[in-house]
Backbone as XML, in Angstrom:
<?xml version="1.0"?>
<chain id="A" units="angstrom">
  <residue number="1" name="UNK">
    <atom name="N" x="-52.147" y="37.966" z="-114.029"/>
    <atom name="CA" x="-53.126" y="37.275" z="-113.197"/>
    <atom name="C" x="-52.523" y="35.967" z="-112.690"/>
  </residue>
  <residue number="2" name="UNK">
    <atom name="N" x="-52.925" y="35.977" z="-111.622"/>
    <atom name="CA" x="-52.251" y="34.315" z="-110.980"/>
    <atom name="C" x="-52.873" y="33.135" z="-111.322"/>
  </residue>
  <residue number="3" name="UNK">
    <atom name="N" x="-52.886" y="31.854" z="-111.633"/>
    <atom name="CA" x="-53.379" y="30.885" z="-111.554"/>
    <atom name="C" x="-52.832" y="29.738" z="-110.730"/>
  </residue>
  <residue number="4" name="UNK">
    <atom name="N" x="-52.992" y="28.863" z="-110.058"/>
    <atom name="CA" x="-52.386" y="27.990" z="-109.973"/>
    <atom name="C" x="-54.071" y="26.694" z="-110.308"/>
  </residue>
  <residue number="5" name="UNK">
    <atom name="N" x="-53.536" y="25.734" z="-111.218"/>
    <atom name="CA" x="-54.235" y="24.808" z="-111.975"/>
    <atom name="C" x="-53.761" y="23.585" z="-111.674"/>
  </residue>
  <residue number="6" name="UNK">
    <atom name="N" x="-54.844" y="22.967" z="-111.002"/>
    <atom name="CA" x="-54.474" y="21.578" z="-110.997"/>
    <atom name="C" x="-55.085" y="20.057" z="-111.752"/>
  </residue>
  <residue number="7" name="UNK">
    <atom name="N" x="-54.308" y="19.036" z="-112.191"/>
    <atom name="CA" x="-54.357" y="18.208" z="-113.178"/>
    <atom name="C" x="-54.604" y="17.151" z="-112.138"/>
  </residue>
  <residue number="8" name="UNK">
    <atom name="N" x="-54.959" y="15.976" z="-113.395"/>
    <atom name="CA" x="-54.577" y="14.891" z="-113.162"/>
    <atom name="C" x="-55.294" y="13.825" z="-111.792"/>
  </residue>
  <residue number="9" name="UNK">
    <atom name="N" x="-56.691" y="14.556" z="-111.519"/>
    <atom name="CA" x="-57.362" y="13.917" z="-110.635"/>
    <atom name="C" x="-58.623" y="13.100" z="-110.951"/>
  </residue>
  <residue number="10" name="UNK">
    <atom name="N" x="-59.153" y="12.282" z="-110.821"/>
    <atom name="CA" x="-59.479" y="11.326" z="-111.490"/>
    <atom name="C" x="-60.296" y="9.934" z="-110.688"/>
  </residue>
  <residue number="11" name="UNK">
    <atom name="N" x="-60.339" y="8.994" z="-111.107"/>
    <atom name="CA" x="-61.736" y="7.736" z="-110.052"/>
    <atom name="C" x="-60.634" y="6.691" z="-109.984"/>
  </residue>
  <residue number="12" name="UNK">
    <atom name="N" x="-60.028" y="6.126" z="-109.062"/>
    <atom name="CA" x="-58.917" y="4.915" z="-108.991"/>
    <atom name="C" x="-59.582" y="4.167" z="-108.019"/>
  </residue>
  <residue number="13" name="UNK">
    <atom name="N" x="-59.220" y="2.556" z="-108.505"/>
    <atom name="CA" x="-59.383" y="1.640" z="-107.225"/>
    <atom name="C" x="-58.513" y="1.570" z="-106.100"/>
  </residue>
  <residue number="14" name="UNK">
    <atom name="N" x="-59.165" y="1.523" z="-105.140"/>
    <atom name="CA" x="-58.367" y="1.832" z="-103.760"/>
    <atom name="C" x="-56.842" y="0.714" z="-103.836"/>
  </residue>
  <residue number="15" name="UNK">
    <atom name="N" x="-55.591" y="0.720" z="-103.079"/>
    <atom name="CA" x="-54.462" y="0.891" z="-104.058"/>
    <atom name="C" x="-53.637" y="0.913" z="-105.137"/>
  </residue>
  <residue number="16" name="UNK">
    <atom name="N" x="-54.372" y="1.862" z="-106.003"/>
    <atom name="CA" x="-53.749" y="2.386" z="-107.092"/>
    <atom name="C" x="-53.577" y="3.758" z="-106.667"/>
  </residue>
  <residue number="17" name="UNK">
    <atom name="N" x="-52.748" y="4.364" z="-108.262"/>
    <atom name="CA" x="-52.045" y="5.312" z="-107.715"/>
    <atom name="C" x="-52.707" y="6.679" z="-108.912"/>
  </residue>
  <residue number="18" name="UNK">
    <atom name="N" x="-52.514" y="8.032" z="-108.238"/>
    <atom name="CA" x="-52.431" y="8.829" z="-109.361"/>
    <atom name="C" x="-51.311" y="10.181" z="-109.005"/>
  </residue>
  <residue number="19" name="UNK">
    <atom name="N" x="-51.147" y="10.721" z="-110.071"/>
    <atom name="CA" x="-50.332" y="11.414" z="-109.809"/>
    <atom name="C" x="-50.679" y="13.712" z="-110.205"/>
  </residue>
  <residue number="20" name="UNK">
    <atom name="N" x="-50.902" y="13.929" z="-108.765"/>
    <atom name="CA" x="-51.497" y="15.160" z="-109.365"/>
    <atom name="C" x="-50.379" y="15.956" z="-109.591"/>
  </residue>
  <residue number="21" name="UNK">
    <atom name="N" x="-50.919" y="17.342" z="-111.053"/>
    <atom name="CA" x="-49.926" y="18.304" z="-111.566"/>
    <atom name="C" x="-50.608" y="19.821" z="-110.763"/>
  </residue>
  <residue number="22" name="UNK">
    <atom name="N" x="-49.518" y="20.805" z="-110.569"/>
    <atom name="CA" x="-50.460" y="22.046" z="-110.332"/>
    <atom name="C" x="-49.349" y="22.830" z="-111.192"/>
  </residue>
  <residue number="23" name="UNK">
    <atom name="N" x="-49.945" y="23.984" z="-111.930"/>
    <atom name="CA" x="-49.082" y="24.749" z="-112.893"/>
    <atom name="C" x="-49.456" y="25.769" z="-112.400"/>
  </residue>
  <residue number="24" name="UNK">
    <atom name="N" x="-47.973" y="26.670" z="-111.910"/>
    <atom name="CA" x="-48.611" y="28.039" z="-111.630"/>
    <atom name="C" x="-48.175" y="28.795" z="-112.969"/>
  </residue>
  <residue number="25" name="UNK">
    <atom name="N" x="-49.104" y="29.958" z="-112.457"/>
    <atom name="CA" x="-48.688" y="30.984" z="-113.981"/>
    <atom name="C" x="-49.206" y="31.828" z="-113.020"/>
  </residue>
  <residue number="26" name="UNK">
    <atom name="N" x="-48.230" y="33.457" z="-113.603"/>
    <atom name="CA" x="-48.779" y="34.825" z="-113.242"/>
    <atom name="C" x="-47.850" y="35.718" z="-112.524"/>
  </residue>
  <residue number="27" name="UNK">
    <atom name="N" x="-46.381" y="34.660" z="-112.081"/>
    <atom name="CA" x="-46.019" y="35.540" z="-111.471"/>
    <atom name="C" x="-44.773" y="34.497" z="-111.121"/>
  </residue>
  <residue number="28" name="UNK">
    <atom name="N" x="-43.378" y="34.657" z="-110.540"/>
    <atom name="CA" x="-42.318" y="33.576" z="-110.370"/>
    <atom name="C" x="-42.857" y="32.616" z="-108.354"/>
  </residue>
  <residue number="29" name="UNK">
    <atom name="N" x="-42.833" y="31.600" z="-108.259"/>
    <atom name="CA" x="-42.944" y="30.765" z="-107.514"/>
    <atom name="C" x="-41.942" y="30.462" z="-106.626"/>
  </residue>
  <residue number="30" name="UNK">
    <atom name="N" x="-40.470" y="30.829" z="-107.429"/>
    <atom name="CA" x="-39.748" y="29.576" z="-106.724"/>
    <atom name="C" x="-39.316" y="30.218" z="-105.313"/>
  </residue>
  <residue number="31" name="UNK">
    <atom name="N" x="-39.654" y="31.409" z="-104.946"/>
    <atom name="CA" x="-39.663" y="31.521" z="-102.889"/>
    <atom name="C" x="-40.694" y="31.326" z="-102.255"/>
  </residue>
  <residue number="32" name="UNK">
    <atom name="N" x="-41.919" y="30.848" z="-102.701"/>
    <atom name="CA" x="-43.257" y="30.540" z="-102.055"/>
    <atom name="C" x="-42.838" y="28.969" z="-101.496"/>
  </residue>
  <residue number="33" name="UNK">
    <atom name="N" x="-43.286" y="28.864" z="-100.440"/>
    <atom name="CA" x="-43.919" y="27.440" z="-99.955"/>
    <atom name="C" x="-44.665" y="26.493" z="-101.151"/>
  </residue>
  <residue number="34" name="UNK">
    <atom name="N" x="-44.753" y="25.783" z="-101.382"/>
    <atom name="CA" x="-45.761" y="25.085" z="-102.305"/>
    <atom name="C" x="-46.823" y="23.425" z="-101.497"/>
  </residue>
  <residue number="35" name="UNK">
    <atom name="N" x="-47.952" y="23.875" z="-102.029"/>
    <atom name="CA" x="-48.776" y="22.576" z="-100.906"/>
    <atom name="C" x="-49.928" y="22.143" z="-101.185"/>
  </residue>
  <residue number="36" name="UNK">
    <atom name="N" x="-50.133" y="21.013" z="-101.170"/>
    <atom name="CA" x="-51.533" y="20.550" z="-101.474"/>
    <atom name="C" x="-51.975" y="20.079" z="-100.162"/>
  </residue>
  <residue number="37" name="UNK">
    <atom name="N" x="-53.325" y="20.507" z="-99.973"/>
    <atom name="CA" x="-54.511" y="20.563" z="-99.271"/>
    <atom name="C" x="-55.882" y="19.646" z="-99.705"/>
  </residue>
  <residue number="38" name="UNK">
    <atom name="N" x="-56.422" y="19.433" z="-99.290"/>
    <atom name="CA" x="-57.659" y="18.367" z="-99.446"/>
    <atom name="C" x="-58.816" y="18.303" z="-98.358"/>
  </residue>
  <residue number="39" name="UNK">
    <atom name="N" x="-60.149" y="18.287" z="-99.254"/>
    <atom name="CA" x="-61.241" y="18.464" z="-98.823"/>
    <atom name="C" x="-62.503" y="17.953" z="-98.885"/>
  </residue>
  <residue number="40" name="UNK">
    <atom name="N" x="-62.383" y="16.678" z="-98.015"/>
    <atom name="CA" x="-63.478" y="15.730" z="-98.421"/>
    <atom name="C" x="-65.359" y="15.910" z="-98.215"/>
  </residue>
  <residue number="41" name="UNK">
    <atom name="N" x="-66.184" y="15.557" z="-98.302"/>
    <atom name="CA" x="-67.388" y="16.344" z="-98.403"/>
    <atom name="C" x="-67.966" y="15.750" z="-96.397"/>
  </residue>
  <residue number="42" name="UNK">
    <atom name="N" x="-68.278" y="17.315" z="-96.303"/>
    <atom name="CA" x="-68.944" y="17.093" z="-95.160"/>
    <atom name="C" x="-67.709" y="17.336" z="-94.130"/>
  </residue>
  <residue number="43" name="UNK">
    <atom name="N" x="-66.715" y="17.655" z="-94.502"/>
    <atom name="CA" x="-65.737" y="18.092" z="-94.218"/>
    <atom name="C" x="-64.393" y="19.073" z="-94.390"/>
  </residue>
  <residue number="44" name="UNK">
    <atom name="N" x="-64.023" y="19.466" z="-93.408"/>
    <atom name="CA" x="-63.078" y="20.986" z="-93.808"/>
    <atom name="C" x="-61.809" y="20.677" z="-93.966"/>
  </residue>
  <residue number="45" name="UNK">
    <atom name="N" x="-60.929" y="21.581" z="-95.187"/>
    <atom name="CA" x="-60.580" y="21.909" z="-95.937"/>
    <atom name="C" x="-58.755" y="20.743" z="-94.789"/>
  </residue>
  <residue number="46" name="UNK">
    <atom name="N" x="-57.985" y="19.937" z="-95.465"/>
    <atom name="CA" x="-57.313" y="19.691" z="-94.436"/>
    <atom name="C" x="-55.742" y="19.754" z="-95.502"/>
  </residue>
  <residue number="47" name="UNK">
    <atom name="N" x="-54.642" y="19.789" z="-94.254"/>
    <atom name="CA" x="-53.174" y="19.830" z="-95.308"/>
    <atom name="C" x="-52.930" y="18.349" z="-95.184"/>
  </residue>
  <residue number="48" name="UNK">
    <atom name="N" x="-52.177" y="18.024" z="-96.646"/>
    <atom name="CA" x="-51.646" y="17.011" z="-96.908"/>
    <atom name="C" x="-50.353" y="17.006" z="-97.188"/>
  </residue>
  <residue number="49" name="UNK">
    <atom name="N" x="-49.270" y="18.149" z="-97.481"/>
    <atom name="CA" x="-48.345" y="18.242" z="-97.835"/>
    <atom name="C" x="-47.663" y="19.302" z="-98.219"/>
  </residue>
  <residue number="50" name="UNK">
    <atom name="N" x="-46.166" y="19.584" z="-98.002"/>
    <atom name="CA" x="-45.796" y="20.864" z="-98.672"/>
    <atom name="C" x="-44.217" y="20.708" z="-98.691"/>
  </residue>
  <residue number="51" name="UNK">
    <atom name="N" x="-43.454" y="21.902" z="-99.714"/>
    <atom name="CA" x="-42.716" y="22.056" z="-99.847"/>
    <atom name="C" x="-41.878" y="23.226" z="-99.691"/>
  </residue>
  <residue number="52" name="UNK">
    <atom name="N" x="-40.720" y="23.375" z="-99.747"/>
    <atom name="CA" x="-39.954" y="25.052" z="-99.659"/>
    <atom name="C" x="-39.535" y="25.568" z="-100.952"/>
  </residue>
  <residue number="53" name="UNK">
    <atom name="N" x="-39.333" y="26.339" z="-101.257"/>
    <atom name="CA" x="-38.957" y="26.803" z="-101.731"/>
    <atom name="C" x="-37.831" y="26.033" z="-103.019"/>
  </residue>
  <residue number="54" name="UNK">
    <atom name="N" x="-36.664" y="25.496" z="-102.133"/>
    <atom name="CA" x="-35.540" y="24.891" z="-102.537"/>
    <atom name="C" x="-35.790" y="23.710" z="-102.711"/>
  </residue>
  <residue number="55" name="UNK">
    <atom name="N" x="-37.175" y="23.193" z="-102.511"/>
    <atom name="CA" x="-37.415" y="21.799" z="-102.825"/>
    <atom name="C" x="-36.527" y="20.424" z="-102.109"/>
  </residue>
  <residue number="56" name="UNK">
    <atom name="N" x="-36.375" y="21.351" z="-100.843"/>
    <atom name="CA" x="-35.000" y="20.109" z="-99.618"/>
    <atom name="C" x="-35.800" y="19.867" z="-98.525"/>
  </residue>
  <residue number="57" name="UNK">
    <atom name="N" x="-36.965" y="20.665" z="-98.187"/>
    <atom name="CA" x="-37.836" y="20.314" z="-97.230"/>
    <atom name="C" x="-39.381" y="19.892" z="-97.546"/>
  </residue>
  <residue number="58" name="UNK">
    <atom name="N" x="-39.290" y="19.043" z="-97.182"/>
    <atom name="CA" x="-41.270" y="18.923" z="-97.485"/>
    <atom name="C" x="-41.880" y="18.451" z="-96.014"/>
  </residue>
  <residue number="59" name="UNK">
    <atom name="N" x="-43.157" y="18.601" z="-95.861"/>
    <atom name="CA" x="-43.968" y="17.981" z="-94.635"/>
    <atom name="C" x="-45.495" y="17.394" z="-94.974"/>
  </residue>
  <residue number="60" name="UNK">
    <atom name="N" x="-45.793" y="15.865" z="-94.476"/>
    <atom name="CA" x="-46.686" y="15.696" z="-94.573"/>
    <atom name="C" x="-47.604" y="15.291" z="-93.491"/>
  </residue>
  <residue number="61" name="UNK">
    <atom name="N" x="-48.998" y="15.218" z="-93.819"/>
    <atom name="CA" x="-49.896" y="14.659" z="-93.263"/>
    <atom name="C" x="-49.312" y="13.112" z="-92.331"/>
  </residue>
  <residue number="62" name="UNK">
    <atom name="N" x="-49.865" y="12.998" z="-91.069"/>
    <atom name="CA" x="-49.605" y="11.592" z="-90.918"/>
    <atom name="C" x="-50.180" y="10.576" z="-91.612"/>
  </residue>
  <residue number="63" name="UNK">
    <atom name="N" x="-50.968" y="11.251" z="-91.366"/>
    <atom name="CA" x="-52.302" y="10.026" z="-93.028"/>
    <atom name="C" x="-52.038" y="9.473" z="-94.214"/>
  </residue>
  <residue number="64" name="UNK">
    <atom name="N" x="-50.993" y="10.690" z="-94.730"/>
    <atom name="CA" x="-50.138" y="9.799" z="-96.334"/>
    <atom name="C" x="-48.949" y="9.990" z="-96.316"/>
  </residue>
  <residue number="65" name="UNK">
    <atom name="N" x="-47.994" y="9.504" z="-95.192"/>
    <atom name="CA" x="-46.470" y="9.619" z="-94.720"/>
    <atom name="C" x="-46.325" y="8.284" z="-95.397"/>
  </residue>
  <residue number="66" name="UNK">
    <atom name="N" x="-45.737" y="8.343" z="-96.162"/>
    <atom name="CA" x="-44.975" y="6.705" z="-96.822"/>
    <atom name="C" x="-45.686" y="5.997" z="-97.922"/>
  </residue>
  <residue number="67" name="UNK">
    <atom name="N" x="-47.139" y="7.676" z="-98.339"/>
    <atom name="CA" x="-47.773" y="6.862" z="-99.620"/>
    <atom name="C" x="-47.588" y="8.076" z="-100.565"/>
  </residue>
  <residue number="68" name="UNK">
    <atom name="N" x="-47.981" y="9.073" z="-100.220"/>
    <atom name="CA" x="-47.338" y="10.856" z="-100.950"/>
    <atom name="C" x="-46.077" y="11.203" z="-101.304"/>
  </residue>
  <residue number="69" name="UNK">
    <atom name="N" x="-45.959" y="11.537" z="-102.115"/>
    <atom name="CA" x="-44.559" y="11.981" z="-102.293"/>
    <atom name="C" x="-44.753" y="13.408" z="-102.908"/>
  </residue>
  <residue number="70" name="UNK">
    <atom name="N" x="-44.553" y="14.542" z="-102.206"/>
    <atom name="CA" x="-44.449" y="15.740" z="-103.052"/>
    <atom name="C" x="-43.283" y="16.328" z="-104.029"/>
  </residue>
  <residue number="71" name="UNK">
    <atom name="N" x="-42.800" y="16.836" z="-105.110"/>
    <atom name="CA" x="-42.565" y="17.301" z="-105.082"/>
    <atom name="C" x="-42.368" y="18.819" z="-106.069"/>
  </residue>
  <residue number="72" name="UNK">
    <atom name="N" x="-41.634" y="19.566" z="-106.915"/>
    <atom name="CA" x="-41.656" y="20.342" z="-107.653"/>
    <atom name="C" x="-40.942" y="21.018" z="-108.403"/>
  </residue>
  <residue number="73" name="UNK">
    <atom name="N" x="-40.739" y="21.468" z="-109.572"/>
    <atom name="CA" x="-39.633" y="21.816" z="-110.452"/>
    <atom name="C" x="-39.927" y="23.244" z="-110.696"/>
  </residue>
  <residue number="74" name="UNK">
    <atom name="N" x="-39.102" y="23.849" z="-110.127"/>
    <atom name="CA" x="-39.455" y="25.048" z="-109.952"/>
    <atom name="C" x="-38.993" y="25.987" z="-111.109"/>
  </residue>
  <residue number="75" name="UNK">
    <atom name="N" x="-38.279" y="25.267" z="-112.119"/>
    <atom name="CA" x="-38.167" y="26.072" z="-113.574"/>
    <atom name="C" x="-39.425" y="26.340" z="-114.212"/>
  </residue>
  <residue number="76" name="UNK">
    <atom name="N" x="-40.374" y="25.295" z="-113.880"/>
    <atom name="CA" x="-41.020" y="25.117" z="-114.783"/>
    <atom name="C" x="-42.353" y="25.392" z="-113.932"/>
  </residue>
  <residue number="77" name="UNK">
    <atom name="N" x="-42.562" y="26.131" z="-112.637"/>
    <atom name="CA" x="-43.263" y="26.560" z="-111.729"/>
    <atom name="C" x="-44.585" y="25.654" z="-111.539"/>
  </residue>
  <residue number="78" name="UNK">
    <atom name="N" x="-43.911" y="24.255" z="-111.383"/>
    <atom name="CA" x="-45.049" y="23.214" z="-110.957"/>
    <atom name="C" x="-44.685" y="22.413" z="-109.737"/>
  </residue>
  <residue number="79" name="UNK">
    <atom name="N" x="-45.903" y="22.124" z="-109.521"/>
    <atom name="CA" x="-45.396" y="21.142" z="-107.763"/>
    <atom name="C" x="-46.382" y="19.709" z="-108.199"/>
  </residue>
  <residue number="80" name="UNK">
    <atom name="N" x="-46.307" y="18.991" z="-107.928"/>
    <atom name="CA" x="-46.507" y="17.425" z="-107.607"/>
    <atom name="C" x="-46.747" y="16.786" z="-106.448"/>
  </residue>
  <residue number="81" name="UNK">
    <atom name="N" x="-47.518" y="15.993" z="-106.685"/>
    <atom name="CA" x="-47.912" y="15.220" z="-105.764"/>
    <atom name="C" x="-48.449" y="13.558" z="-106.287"/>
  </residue>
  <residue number="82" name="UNK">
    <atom name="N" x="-47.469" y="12.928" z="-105.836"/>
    <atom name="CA" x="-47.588" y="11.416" z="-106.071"/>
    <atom name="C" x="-48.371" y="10.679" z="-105.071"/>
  </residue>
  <residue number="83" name="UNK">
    <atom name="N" x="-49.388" y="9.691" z="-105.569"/>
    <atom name="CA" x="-50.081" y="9.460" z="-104.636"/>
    <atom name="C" x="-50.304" y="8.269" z="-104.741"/>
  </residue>
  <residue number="84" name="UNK">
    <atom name="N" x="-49.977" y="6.964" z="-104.045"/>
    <atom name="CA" x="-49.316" y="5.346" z="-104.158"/>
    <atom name="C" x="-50.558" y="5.065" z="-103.646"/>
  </residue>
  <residue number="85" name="UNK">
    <atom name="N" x="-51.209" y="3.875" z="-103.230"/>
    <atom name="CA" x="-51.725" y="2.961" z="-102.080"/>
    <atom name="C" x="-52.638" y="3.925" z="-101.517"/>
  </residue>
  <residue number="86" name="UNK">
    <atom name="N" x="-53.455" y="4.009" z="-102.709"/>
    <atom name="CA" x="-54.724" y="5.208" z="-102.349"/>
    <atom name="C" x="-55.834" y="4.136" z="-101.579"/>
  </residue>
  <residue number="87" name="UNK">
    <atom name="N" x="-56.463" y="4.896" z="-100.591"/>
    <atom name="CA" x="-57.216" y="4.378" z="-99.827"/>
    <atom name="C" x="-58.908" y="4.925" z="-100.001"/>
  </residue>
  <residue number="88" name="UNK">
    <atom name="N" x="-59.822" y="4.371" z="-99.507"/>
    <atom name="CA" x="-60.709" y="4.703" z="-99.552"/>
    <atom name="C" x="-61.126" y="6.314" z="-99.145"/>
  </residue>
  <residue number="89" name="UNK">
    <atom name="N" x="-60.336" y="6.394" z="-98.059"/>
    <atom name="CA" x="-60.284" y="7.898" z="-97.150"/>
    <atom name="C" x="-59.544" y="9.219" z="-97.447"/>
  </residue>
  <residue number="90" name="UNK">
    <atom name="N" x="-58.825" y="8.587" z="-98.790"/>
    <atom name="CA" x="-58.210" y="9.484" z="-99.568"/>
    <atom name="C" x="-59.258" y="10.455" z="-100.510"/>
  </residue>
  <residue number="91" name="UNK">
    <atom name="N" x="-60.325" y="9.744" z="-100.696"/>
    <atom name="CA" x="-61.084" y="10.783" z="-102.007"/>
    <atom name="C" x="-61.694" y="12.018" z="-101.528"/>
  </residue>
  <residue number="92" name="UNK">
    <atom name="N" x="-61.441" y="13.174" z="-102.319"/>
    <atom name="CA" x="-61.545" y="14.463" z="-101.475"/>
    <atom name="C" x="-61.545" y="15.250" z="-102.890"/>
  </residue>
  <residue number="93" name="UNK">
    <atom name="N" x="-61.471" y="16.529" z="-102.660"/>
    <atom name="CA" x="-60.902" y="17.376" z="-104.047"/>
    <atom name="C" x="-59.601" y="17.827" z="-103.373"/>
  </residue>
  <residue number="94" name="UNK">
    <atom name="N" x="-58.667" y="18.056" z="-104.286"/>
    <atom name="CA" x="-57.341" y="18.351" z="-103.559"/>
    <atom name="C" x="-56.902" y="19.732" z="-104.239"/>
  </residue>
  <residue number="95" name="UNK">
    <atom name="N" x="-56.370" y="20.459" z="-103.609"/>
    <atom name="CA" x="-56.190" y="22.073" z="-103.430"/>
    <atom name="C" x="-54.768" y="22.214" z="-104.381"/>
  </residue>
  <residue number="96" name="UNK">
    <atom name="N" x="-54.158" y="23.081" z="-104.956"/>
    <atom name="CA" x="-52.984" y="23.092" z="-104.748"/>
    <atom name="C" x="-52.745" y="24.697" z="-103.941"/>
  </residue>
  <residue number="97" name="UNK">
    <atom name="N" x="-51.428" y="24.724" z="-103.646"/>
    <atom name="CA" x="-51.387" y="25.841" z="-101.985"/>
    <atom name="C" x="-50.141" y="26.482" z="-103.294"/>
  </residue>
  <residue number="98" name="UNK">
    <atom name="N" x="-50.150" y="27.662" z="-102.872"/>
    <atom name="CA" x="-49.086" y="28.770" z="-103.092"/>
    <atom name="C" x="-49.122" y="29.736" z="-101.642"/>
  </residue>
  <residue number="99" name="UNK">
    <atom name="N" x="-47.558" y="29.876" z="-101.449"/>
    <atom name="CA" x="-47.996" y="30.762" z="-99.577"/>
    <atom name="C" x="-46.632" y="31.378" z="-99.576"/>
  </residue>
  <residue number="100" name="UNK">
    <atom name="N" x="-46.574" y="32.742" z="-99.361"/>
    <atom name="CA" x="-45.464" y="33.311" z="-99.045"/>
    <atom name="C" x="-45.784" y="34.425" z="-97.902"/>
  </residue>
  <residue number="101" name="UNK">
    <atom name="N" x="-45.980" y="35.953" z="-98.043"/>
    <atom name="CA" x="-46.783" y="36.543" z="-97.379"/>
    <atom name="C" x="-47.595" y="36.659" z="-97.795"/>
  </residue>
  <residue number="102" name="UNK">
    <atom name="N" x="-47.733" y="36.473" z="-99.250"/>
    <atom name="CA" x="-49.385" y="36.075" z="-99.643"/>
    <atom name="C" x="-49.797" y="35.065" z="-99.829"/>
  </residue>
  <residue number="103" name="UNK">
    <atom name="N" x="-50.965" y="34.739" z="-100.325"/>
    <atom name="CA" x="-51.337" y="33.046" z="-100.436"/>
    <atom name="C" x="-52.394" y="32.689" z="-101.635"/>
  </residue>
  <residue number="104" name="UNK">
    <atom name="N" x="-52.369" y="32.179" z="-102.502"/>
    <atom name="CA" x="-53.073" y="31.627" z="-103.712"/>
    <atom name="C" x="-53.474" y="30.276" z="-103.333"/>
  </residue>
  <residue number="105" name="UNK">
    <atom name="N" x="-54.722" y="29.847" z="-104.307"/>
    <atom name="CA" x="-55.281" y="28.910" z="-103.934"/>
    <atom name="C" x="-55.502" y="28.176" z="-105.680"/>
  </residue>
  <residue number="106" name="UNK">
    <atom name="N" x="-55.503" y="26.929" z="-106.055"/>
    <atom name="CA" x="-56.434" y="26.374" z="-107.301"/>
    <atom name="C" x="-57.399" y="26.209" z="-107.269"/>
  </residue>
  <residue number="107" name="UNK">
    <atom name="N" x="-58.527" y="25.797" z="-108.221"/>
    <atom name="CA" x="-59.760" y="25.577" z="-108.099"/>
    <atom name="C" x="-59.848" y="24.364" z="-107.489"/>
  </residue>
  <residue number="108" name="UNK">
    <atom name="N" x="-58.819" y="23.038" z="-107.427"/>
    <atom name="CA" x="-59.180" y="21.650" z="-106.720"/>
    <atom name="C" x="-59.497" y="20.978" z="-108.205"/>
  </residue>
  <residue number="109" name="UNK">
    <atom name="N" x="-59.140" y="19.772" z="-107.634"/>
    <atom name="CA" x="-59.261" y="18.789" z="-108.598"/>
    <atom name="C" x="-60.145" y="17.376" z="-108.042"/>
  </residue>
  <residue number="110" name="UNK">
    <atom name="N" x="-61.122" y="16.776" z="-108.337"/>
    <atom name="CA" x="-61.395" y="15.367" z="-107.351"/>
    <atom name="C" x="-60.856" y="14.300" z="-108.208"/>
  </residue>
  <residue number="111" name="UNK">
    <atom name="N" x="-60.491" y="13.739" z="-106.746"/>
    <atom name="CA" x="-59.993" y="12.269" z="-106.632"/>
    <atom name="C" x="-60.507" y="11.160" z="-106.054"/>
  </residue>
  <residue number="112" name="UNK">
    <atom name="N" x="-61.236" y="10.257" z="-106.410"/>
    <atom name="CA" x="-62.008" y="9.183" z="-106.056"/>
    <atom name="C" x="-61.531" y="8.272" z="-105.854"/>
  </residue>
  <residue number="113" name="UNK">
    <atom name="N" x="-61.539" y="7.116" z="-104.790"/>
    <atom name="CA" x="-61.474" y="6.155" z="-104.544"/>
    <atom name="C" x="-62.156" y="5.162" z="-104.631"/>
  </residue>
  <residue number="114" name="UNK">
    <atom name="N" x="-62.314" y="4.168" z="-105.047"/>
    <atom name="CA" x="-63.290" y="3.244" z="-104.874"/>
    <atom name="C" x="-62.779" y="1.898" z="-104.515"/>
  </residue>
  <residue number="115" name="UNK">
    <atom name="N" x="-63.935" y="1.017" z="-104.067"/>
    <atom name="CA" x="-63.703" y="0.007" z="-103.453"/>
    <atom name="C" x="-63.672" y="-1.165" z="-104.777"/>
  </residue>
</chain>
């Protein structure tokens, strides 16, 4: 069975930082894309970030270019996402992405911001 599980989300004052985990299990990862997604209320489902395979390419959101840092250790079939100089507009539940020709999803984790 597949899982991918994500950690580590949580209530921070707006710039502080947290750092989310996603653990896949069920099956090997390391040729999938890997990506977190985010979905704030009253609003649809949006990308924030991703990686390849080889962990040499990533792409992000313009929104957290120079505050995100993705990335993932693919021995250990987890991806990351570092998250610096959190803003108010950041709090959402955040996805983690598995995508190859198929595509897995986590349950989401929320992340709060506050003022």
């Amino acid at each position: 069975q597949v899982q991918l599980v994500e950690s580590g989300g949580g209530l921070v004052q707006a710039g502080g930082s947290l750092r989310l985990s996603c653990a896949a299990s069920g099956r090997t990862f390391s040729s999938y894309v890997m990506g977190w997604f985010r979905q704030a209320p009253g609003k649809e489902r949006e990308f924030v970030a991703n990686i390849n395979w080889g962990g040499t390419g990533t792409h992000y959101a313009d929104s957290v270019k120079g505050r995100f840092t993705i990335s993932r250790d693919t021995a250990k079939n987890r991806v990351y996402l570092q998250m610096n100089s959190l803003k108010l507009e950041d709090t959402a539940v955040y996805y983690c992405n598995a995508r190859q020709r198929d595509e897995y999803w986590g349950q989401g984790t929320q992340v709060t911001v506050s003022s």
